[in-house]
C-alpha positions in Angstrom: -171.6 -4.9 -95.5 -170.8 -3.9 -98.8 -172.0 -0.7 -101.2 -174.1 -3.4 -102.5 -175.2 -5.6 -99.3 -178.8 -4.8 -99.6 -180.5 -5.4 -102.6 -183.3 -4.0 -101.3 -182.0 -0.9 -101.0 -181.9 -0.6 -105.1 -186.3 -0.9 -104.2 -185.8 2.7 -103.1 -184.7 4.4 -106.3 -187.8 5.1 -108.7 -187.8 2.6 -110.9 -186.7 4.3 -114.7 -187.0 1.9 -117.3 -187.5 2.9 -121.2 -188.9 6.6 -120.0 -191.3 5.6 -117.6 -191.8 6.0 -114.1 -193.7 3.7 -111.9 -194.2 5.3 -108.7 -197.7 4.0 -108.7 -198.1 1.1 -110.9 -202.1 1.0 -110.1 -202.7 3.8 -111.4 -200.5 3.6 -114.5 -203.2 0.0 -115.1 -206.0 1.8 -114.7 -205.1 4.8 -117.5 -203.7 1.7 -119.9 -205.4 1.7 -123.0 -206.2 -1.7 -124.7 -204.3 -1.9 -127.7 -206.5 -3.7 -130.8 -205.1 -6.7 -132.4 -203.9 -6.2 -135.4 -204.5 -8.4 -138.4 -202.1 -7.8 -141.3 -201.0 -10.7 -143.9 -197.7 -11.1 -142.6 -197.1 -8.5 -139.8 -197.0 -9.8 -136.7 -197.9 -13.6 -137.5 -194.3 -14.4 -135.3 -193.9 -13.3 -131.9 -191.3 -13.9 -129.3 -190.3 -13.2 -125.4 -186.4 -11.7 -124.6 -186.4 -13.2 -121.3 -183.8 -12.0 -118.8 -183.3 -10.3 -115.8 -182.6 -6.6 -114.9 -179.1 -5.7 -115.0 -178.2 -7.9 -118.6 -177.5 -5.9 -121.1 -181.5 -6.4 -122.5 -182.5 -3.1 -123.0 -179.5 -2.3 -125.0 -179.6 -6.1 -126.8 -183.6 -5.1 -127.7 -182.6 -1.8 -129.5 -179.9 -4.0 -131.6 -182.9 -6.6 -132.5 -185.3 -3.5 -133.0 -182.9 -2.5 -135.8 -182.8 -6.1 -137.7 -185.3 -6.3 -141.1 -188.5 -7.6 -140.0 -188.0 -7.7 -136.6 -189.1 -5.4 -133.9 -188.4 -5.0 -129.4 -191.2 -3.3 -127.6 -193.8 -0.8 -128.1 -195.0 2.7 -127.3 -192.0 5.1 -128.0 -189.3 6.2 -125.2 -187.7 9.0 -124.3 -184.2 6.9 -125.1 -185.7 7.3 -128.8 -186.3 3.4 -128.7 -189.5 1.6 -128.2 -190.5 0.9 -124.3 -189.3 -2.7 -124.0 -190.1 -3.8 -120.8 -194.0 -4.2 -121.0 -194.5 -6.5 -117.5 -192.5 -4.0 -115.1 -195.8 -3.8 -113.0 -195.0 -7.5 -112.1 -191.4 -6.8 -111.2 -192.5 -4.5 -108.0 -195.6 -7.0 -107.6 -192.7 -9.3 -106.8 -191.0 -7.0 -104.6 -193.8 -6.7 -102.5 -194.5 -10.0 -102.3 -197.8 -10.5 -103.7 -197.1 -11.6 -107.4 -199.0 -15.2 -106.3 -202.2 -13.5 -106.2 -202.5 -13.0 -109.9 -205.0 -15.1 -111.5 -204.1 -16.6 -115.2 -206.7 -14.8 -116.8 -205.2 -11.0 -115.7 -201.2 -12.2 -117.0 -202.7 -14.0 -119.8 -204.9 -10.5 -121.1 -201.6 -8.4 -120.3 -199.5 -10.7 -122.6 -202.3 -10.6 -125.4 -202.2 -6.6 -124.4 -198.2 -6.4 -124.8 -197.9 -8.0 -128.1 -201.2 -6.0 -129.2 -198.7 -2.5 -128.3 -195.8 -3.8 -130.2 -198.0 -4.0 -132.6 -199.7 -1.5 -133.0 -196.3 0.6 -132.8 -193.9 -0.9 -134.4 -196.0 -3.9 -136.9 -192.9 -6.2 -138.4 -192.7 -10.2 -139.1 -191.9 -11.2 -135.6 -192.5 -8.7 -132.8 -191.4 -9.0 -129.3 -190.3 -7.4 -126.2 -188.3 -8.5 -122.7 -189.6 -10.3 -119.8 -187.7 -10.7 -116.3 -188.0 -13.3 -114.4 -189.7 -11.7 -112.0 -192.4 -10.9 -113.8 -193.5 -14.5 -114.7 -195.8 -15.5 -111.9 -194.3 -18.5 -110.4 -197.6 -20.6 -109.9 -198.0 -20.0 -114.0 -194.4 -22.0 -114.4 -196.0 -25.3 -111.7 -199.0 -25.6 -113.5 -198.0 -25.0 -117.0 -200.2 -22.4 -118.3 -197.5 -20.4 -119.2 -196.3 -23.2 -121.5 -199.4 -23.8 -122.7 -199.6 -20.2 -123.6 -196.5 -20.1 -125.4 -197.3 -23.1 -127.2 -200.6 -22.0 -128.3 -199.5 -18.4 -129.5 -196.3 -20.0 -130.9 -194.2 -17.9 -128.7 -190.8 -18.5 -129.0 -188.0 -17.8 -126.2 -184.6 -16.0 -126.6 -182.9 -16.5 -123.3 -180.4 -13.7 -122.7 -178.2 -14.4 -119.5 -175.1 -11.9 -118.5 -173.3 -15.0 -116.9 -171.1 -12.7 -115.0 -173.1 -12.3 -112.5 -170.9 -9.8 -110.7 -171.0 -7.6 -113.2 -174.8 -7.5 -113.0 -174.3 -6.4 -109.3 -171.7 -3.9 -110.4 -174.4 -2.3 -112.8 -177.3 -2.3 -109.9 -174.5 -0.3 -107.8 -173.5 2.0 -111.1 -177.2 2.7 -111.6 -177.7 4.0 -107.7 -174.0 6.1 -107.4 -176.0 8.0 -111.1 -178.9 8.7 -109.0 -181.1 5.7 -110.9 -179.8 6.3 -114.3 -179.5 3.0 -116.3 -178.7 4.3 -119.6 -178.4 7.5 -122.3 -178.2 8.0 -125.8 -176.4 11.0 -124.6 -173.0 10.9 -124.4 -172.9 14.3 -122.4 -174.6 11.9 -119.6 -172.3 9.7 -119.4 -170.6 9.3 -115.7 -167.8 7.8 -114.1 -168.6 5.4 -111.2 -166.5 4.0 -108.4 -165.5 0.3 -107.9 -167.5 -2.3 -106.2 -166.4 -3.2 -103.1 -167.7 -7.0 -102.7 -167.7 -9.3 -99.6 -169.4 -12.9 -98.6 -172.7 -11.3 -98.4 -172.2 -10.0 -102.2 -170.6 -13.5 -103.3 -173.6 -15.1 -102.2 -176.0 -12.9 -103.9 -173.8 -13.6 -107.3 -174.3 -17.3 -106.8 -178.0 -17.0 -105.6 -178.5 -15.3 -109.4 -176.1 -17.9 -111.3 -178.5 -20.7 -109.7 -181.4 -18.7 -110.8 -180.2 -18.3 -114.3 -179.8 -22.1 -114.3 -183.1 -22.8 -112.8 -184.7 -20.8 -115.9 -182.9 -22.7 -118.2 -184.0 -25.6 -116.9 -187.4 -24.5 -117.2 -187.1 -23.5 -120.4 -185.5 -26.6 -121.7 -188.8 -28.6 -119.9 -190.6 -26.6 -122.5 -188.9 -28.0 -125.6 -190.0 -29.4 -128.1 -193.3 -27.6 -127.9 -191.6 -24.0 -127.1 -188.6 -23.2 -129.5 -185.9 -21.3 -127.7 -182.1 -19.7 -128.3 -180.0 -19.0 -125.8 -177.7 -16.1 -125.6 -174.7 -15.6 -123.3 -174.2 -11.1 -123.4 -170.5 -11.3 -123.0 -170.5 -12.9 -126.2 -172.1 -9.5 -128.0 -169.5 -7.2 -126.6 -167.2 -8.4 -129.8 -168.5 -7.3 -132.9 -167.3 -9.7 -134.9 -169.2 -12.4 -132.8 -172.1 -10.1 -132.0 -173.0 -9.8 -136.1 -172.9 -14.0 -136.1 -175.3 -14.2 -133.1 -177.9 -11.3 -134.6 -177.9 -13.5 -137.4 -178.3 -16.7 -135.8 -180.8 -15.0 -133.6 -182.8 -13.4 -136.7 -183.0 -16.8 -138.8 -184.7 -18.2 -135.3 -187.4 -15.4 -134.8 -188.0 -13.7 -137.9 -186.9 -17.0 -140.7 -184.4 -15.1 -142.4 -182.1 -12.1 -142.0 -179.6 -9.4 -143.6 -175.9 -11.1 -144.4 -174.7 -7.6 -144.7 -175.6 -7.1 -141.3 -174.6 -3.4 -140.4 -176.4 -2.2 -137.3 -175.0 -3.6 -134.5 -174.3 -1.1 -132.0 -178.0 -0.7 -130.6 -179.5 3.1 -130.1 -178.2 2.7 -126.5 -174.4 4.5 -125.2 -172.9 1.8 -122.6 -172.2 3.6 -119.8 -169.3 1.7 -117.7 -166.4 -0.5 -119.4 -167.5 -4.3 -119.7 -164.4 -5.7 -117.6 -164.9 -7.2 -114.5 -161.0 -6.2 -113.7 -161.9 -1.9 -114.0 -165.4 -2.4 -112.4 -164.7 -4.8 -109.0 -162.1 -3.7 -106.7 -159.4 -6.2 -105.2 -160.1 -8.5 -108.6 -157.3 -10.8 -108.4 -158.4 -11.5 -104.3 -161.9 -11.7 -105.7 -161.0 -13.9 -108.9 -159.0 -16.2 -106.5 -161.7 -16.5 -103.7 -163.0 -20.2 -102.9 -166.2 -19.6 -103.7 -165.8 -17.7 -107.3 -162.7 -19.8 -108.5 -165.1 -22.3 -110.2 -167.9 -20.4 -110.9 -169.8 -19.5 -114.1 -169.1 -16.0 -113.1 -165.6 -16.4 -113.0 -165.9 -18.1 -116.7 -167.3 -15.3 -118.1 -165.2 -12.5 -116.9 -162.3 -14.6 -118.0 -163.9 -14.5 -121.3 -163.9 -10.7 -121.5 -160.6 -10.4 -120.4 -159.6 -12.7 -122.8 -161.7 -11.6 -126.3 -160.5 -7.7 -124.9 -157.1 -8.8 -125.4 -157.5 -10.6 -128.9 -158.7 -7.1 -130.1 -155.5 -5.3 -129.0 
């Protein structure tokens, strides 16, 4: 097996996202306080979901967003001096223990209102949102269309954010366990080389099981339209800046109504932490590039894409 076989190996390291640690997520729920609505003419009137999955560049994407005019990603403060993003994790290690299908409607439906109450409350702009894996959108809520029905109702809309290279999202998994859980610093004294990852079939398979779910998504969200607006955003397409400042705007026209033409901030409050190739983060490339199974794939797309915008900037 590969240094990455086993995903659920990664389920041993305590999950560290945005400053907080979940050892216990029950107990975290039962300390929660209830965050009042807020009514203000023209705060929070817009509201959207980042939905992704762990491992996509969304933490680090949110921070760019939370830096836009009128437009804020997550709530309650962090110890990465950005706000805490991910506001569902609780779901993501419901998942991982297999009993996400016992949440009734009314419990995800209060912890959504709850969510976009914190953002809020914390950081009160035109359109306020915060990421959503997903993992931590009960799949019975997707069947019966009461997630739609919530969106529709709250005028939610959907930025879909998808790291197409796939690989590259198994590479980061195996970056965050070889830093002892670390995902990423604003300190640059943190910062710490990693070894390659060694792939094989078992690997290759896990990269096309998460390019089919990426798909499935899509598909659900385009089953939503035209009652649920959505955007869809590839990340290898931000790691150029040039493109990144066209898709910020494009993004902040579709959630907020309007945004900055001198667009400035676009580097995020977030270091990255490995380089964004898939050449200098999987070992053997070429072998891998050239394998039957990844020749066609949309992985293979993508890091061909990075390779190729990383050599228009030389």
């Amino acid at each position: 097996l590969s240094n990455l076989s086993c995903e659920e190996s990664l389920a041993t390291i305590a999950l560290k996202e945005d400053g907080a640690v979940y050892d216990d997520w029950k107990e975290e729920e039962q300390s929660k306080e209830k965050y009042p609505k807020v009514q203000q003419e023209n705060l929070c009137n817009k509201r959207y979901l980042l939905l992704t999955t762990q491992k996509s560049g969304s933490t680090w994407f949110c921070s760019v967003l939370h830096q836009q005019n009128g437009i804020s990603c997550g709530g309650r403060p962090s110890r990465y001096n950005t706000p805490s993003s991910e506001l569902l994790i609780k779901y993501s290690i419901m998942s991982r223990r297999g009993n996400i299908q016992n949440v009734t409607w009314p419990k995800f439906q209060a912890d959504l209102d709850d969510a976009f109450a914190e953002v809020c409350e914390f950081n009160p702009a035109t359109s306020i949102g915060f990421k959503v894996m997903y993992d931590q959108i009960p799949p019975q809520f997707i069947r019966n269309g009461n997630f739609e029905k919530y969106l529709k109702d709250n005028q939610v809309q959907i930025i879909h954010l998808v790291r197409e290279a796939k690989i590259l999202v198994l590479a980061s998994k195996y970056d965050a366990i070889e830093r002892g859980g670390v995902h990423h610093t604003a300190n640059s004294s943190m910062l710490k080389e990693t070894s390659s990852l060694k792939w094989d079939e078992e690997s290759i398979g896990i990269m096309l099981e998460k390019e089919k779910s990426s798909l499935d998504w899509q598909n659900n969200i385009h089953n939503m339209t035209p009652f649920v607006q959505n955007f869809y955003v590839a990340y290898e397409n931000l790691l150029v800046e040039e493109k990144r400042k066209q898709l910020l705007g494009q993004t902040a026209v579709f959630i907020a109504g309007s945004f900055d033409p001198d667009i400035e901030k676009t580097e995020g409050a977030l270091l990255k932490q490995s380089e964004s190739s898939c050449s200098s983060r999987i070992a053997k490339y070429e072998e891998f590039r050239a394998h039957k199974k990844v020749i066609n794939s949309r992985t293979a797309s993508a890091c061909d894409l990075i390779d190729r915008n990383s050599k228009n900037l030389r």
